[in-house]
PDB file of N, CA, C and O in Angstrom, chain B, residues numbered from 101:
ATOM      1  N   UNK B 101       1.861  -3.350  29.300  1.00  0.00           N
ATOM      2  CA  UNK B 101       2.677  -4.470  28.898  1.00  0.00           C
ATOM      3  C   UNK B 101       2.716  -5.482  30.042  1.00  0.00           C
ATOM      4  O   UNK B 101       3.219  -5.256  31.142  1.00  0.00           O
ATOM      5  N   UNK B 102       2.109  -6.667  29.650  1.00  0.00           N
ATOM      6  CA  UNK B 102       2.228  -7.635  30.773  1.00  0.00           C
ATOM      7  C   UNK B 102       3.802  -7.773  31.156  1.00  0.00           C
ATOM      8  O   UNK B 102       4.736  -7.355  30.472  1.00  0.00           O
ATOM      9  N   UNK B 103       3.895  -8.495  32.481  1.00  0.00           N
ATOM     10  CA  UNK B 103       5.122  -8.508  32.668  1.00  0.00           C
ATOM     11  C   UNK B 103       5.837  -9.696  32.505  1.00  0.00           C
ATOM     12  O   UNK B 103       6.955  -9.779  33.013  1.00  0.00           O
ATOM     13  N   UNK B 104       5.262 -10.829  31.738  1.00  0.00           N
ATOM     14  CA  UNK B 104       5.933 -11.937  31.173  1.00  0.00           C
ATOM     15  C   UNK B 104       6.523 -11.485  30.201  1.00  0.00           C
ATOM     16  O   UNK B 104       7.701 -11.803  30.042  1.00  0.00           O
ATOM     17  N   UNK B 105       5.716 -10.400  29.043  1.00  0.00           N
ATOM     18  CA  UNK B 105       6.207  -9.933  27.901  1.00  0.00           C
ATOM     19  C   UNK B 105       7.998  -9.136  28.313  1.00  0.00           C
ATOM     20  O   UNK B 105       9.169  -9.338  27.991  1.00  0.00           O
ATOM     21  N   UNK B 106       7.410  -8.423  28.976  1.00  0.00           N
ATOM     22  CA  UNK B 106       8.784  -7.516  29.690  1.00  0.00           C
ATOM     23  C   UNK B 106      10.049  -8.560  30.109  1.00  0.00           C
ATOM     24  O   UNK B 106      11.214  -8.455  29.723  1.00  0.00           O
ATOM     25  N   UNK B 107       9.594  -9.415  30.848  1.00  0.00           N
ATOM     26  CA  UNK B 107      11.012 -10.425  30.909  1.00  0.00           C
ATOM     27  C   UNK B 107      11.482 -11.225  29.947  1.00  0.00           C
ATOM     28  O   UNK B 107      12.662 -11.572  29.975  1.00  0.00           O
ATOM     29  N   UNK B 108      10.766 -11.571  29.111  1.00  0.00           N
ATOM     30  CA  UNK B 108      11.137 -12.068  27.600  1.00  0.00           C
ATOM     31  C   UNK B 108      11.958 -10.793  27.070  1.00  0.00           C
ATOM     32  O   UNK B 108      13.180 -10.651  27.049  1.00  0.00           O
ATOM     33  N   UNK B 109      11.093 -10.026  26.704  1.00  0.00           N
ATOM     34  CA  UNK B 109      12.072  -8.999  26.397  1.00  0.00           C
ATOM     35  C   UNK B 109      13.633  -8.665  26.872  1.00  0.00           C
ATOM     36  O   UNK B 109      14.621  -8.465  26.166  1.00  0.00           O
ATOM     37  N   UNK B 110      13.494  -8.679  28.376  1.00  0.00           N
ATOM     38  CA  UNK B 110      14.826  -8.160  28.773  1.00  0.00           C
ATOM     39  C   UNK B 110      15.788  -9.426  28.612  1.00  0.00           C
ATOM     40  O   UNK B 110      16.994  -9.379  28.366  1.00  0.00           O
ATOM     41  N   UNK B 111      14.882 -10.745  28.831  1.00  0.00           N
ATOM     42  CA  UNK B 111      15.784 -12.052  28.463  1.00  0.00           C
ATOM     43  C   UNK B 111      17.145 -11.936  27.761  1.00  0.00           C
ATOM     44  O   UNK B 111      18.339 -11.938  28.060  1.00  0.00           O
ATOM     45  N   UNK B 112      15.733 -11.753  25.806  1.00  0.00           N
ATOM     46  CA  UNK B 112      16.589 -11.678  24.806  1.00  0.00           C
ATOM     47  C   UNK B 112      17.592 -10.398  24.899  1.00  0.00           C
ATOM     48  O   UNK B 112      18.785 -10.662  24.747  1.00  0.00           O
ATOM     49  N   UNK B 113      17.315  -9.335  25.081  1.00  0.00           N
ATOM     50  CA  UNK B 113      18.173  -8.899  25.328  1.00  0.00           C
ATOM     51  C   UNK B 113      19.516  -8.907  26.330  1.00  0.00           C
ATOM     52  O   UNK B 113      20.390  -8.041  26.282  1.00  0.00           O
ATOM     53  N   UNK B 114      19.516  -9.728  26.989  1.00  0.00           N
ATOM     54  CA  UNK B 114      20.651  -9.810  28.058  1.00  0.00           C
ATOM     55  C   UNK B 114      21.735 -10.825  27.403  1.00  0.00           C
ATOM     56  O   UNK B 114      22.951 -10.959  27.540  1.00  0.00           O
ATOM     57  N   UNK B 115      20.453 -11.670  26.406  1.00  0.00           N
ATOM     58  CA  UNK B 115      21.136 -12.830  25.868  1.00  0.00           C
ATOM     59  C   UNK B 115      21.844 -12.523  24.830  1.00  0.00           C
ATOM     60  O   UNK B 115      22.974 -12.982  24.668  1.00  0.00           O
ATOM     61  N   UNK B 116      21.082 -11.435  23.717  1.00  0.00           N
ATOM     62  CA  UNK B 116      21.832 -10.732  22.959  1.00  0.00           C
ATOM     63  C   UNK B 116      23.422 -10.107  23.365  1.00  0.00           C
ATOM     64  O   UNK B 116      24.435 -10.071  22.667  1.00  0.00           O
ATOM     65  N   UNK B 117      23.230  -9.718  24.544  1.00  0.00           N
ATOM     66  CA  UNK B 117      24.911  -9.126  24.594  1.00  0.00           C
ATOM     67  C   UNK B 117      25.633 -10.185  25.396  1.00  0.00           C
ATOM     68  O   UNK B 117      26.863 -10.159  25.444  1.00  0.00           O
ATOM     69  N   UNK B 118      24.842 -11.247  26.117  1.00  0.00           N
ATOM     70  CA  UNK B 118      25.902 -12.063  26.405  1.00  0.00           C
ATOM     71  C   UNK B 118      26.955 -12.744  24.936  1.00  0.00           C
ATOM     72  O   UNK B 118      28.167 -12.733  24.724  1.00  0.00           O
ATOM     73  N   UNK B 119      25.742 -13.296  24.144  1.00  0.00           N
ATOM     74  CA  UNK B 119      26.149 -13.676  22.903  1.00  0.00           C
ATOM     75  C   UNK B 119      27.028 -12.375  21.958  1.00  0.00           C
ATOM     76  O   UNK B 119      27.838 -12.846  21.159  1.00  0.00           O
ATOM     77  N   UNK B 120      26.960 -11.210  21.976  1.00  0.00           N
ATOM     78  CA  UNK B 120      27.872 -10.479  21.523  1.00  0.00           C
ATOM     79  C   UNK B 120      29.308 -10.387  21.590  1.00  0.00           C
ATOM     80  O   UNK B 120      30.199 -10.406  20.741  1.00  0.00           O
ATOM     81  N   UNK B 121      29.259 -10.219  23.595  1.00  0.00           N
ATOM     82  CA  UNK B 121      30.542 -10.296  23.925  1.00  0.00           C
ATOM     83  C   UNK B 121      31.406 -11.925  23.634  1.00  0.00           C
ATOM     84  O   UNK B 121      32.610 -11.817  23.406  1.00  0.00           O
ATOM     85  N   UNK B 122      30.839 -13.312  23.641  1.00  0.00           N
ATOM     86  CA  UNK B 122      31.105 -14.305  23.433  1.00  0.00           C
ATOM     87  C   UNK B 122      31.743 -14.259  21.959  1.00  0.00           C
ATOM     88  O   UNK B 122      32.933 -14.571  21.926  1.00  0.00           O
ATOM     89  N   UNK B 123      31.150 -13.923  20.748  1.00  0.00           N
ATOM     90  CA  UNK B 123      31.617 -13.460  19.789  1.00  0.00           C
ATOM     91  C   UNK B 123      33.103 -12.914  20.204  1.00  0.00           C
ATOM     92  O   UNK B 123      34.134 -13.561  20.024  1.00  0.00           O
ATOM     93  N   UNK B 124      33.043 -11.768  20.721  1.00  0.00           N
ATOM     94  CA  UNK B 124      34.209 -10.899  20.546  1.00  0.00           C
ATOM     95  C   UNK B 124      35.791 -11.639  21.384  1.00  0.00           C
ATOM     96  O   UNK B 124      36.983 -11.357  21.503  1.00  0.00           O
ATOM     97  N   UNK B 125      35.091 -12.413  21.685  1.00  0.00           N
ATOM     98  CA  UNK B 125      36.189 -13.005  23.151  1.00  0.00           C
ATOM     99  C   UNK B 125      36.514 -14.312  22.055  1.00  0.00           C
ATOM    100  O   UNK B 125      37.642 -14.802  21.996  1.00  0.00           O
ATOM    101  N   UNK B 126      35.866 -14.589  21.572  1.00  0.00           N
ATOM    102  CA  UNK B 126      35.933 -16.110  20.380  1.00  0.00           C
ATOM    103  C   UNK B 126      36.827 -15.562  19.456  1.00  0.00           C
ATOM    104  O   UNK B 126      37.857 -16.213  19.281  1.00  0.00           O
ATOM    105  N   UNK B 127      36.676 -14.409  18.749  1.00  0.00           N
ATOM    106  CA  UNK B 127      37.663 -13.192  17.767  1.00  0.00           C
ATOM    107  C   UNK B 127      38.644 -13.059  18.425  1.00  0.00           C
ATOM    108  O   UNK B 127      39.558 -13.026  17.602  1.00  0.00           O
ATOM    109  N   UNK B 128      39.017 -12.968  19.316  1.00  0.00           N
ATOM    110  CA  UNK B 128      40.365 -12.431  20.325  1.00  0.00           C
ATOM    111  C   UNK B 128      41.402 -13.533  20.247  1.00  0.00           C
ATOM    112  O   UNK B 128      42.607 -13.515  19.996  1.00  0.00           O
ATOM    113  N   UNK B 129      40.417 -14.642  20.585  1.00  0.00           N
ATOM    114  CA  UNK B 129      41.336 -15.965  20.857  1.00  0.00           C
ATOM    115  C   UNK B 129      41.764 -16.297  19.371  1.00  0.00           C
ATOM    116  O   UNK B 129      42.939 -16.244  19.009  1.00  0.00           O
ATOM    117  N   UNK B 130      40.978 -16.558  18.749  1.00  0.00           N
ATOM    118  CA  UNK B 130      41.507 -16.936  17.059  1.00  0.00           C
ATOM    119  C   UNK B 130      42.804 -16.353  16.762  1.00  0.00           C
ATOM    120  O   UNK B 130      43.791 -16.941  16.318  1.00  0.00           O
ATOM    121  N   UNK B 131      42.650 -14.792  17.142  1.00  0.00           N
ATOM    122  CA  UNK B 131      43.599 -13.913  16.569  1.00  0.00           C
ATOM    123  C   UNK B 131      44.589 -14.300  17.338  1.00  0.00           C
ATOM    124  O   UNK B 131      45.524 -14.480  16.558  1.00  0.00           O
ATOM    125  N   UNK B 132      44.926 -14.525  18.362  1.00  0.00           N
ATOM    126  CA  UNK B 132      45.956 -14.940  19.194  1.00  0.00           C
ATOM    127  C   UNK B 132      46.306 -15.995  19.081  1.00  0.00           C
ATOM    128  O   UNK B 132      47.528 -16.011  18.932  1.00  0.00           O
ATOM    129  N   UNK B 133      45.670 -17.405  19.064  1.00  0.00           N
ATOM    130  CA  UNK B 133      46.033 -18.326  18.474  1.00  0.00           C
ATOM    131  C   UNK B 133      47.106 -18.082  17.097  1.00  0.00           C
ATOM    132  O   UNK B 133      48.274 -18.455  16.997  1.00  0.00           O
ATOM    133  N   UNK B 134      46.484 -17.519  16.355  1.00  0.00           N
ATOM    134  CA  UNK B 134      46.604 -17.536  14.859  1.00  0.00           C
ATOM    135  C   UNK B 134      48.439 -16.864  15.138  1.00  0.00           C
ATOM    136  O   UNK B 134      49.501 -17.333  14.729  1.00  0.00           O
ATOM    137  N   UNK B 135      48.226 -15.904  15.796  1.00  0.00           N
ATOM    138  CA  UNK B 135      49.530 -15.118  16.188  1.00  0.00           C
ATOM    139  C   UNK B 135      50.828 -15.958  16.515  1.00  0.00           C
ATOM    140  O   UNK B 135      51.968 -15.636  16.180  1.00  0.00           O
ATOM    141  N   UNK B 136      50.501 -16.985  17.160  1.00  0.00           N
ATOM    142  CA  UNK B 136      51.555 -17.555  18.411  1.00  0.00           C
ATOM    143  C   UNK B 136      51.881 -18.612  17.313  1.00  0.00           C
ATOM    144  O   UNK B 136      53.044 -19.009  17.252  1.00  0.00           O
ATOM    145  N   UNK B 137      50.938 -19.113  16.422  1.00  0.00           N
ATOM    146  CA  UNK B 137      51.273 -20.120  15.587  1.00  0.00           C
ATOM    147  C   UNK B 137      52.189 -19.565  14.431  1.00  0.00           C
ATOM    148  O   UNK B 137      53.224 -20.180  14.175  1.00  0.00           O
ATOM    149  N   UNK B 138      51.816 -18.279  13.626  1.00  0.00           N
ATOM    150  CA  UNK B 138      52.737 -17.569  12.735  1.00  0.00           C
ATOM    151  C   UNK B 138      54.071 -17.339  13.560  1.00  0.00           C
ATOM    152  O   UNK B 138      55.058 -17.467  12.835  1.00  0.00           O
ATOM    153  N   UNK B 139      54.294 -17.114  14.537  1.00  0.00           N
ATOM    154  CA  UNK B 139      55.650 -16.548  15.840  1.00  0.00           C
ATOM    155  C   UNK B 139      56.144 -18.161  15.043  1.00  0.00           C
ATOM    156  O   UNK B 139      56.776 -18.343  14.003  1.00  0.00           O
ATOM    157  N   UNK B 140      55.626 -19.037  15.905  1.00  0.00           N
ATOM    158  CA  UNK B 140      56.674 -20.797  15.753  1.00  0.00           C
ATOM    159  C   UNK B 140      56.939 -20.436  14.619  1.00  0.00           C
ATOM    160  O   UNK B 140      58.076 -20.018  14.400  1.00  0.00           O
ATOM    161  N   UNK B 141      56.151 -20.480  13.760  1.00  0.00           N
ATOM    162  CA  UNK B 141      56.373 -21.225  12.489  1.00  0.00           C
ATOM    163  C   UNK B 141      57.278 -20.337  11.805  1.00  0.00           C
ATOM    164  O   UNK B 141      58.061 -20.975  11.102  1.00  0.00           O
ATOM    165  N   UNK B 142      57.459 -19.009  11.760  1.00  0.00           N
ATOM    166  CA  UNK B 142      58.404 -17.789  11.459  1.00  0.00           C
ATOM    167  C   UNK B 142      60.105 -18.347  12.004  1.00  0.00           C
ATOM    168  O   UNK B 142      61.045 -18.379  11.210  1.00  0.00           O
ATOM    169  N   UNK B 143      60.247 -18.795  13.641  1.00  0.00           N
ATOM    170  CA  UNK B 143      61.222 -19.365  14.278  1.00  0.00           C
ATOM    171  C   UNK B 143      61.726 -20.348  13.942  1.00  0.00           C
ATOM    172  O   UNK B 143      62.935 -20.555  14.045  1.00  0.00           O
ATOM    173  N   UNK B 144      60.557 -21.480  13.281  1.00  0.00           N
ATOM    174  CA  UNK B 144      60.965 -22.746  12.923  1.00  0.00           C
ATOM    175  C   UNK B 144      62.139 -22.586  11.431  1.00  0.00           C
ATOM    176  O   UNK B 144      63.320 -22.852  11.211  1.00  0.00           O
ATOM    177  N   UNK B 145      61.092 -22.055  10.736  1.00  0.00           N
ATOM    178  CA  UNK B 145      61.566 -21.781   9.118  1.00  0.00           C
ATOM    179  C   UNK B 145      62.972 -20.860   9.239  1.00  0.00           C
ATOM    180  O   UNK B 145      63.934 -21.313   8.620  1.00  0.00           O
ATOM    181  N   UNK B 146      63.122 -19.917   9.799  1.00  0.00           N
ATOM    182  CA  UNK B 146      64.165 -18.792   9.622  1.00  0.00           C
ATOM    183  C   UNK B 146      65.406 -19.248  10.230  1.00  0.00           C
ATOM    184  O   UNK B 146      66.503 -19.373   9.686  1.00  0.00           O
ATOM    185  N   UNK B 147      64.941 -19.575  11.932  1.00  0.00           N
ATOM    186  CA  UNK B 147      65.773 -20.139  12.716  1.00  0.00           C
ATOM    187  C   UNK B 147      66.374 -21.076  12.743  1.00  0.00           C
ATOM    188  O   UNK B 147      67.591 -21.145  12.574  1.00  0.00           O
ATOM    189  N   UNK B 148      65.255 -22.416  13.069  1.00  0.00           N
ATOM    190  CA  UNK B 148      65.707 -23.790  12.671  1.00  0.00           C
ATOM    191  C   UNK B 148      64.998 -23.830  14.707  1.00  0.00           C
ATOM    192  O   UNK B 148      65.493 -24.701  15.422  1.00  0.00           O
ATOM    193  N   UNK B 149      64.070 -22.990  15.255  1.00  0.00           N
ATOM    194  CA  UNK B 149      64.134 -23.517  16.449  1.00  0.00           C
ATOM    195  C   UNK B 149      62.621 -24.044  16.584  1.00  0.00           C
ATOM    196  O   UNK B 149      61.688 -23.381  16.129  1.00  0.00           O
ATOM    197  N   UNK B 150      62.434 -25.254  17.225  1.00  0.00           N
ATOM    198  CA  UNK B 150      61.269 -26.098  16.930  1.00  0.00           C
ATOM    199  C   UNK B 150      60.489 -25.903  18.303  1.00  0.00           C
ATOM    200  O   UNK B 150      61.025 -25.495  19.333  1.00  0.00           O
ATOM    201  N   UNK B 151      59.174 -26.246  18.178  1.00  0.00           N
ATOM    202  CA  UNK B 151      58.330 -26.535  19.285  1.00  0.00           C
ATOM    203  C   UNK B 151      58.525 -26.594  20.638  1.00  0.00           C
ATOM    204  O   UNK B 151      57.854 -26.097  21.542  1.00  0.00           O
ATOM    205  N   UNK B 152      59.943 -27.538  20.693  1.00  0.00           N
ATOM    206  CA  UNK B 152      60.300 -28.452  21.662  1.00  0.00           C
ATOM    207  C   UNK B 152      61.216 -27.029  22.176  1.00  0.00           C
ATOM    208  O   UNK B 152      60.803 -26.166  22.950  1.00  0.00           O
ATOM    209  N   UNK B 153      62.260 -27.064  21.657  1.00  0.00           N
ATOM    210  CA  UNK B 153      63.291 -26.024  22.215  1.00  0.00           C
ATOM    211  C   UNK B 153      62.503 -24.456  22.345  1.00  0.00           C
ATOM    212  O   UNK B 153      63.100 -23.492  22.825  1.00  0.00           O
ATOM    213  N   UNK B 154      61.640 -24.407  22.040  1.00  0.00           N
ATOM    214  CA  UNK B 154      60.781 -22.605  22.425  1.00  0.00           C
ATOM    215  C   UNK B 154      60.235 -23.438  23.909  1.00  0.00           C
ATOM    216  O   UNK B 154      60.605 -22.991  24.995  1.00  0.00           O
ATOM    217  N   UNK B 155      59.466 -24.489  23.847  1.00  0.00           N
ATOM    218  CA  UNK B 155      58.731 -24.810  25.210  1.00  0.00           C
ATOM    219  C   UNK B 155      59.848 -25.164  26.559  1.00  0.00           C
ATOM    220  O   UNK B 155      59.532 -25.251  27.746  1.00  0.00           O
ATOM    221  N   UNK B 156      61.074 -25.313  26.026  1.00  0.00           N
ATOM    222  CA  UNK B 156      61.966 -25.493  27.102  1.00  0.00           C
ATOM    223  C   UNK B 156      63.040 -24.652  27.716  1.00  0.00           C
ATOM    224  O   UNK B 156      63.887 -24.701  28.608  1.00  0.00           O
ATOM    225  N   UNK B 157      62.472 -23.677  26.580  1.00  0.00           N
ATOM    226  CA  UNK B 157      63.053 -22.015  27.087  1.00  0.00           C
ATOM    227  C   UNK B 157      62.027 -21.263  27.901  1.00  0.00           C
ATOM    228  O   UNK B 157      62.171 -20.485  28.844  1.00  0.00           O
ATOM    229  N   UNK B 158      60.996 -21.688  27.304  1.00  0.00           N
ATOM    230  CA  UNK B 158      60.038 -20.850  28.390  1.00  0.00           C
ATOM    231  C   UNK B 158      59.582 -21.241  29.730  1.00  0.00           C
ATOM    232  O   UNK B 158      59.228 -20.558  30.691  1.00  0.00           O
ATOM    233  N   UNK B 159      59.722 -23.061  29.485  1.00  0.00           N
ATOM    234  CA  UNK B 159      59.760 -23.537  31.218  1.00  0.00           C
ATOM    235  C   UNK B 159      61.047 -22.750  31.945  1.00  0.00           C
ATOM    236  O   UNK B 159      60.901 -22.074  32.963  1.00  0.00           O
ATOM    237  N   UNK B 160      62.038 -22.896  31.422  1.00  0.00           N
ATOM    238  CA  UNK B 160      63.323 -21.929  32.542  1.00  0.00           C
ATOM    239  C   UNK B 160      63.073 -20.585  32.313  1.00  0.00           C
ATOM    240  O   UNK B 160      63.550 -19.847  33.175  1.00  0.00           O
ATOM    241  N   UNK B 161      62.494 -20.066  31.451  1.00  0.00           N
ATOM    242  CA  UNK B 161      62.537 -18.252  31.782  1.00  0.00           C
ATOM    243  C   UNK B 161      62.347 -17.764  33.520  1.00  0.00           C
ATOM    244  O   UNK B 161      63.119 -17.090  34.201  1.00  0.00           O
ATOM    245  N   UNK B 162      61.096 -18.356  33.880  1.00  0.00           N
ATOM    246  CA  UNK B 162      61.363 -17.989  35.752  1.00  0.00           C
ATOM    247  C   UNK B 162      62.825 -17.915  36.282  1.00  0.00           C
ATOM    248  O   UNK B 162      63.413 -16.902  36.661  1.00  0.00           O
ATOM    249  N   UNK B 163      63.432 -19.568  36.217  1.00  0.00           N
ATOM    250  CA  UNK B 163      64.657 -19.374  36.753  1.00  0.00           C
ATOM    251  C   UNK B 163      65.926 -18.974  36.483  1.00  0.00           C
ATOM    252  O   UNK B 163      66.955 -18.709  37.105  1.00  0.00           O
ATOM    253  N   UNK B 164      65.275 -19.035  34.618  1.00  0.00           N
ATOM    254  CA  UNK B 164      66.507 -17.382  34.464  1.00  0.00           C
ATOM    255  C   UNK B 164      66.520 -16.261  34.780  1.00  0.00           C
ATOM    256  O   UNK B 164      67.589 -15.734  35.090  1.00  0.00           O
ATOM    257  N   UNK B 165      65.250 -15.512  34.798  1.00  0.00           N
ATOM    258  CA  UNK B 165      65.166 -14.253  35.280  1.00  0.00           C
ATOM    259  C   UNK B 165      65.682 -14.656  37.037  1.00  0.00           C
ATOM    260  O   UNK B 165      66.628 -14.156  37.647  1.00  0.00           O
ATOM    261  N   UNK B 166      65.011 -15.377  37.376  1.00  0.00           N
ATOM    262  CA  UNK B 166      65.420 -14.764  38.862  1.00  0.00           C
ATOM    263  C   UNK B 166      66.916 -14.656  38.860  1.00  0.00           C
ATOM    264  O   UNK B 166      67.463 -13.673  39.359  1.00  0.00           O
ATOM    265  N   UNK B 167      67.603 -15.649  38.308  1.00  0.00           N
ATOM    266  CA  UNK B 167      69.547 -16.129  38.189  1.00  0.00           C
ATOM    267  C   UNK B 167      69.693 -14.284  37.790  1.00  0.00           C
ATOM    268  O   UNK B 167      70.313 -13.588  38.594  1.00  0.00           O
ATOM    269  N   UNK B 168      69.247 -13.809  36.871  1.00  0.00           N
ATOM    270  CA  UNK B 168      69.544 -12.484  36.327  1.00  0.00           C
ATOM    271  C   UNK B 168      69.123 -11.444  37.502  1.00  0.00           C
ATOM    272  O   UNK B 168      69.744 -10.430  37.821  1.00  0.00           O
ATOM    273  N   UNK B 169      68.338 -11.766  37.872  1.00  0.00           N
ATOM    274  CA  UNK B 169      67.541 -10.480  39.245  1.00  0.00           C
ATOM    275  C   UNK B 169      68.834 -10.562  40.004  1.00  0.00           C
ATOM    276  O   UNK B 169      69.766  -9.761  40.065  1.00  0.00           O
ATOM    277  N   UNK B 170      68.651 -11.744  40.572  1.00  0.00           N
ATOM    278  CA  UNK B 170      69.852 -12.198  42.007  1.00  0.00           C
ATOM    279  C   UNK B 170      70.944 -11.948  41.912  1.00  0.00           C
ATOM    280  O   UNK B 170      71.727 -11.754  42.841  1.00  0.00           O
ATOM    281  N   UNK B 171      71.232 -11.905  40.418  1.00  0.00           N
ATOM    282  CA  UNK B 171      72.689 -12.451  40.099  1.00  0.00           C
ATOM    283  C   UNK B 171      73.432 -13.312  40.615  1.00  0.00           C
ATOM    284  O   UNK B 171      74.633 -13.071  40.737  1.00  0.00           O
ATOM    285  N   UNK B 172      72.885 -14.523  41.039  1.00  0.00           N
ATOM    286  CA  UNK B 172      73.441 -15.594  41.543  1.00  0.00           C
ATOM    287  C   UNK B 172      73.562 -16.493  39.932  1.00  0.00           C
ATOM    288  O   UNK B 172      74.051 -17.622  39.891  1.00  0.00           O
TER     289      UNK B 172
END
């Protein structure tokens, strides 16, 4: 087997599982996306708590937890 043939070969194959795992990491994110968007939209509808007020609870979560660690 010449050895141009052989690096073609191992090419596609390297490329094959790069492109596999890319797949699976592309599936991951969707699903997580998809997740965080059902969470709001579950909060919005049930709760009444919007976009705005989840993103401005989670900017202070640090300095609540620490207020809670410290107990200051």
């Amino acid at each position: 087997m010449p050895v141009e043939l052989l690096i073609v070969l191992v090419a596609l194959i390297v490329s094959w599982l790069v492109f596999t795992v890319l797949v699976q990491v592309v599936k991951a994110s969707i699903r997580t996306a998809m997740a965080i968007a059902i969470a709001i939209l579950i909060l919005q509808i049930v709760f009444g708590i919007g976009p705005t007020d989840l993103w401005q609870e989670i900017t202070q979560l640090p300095q609540t937890l620490w207020r809670t660690l410290t107990g200051k």
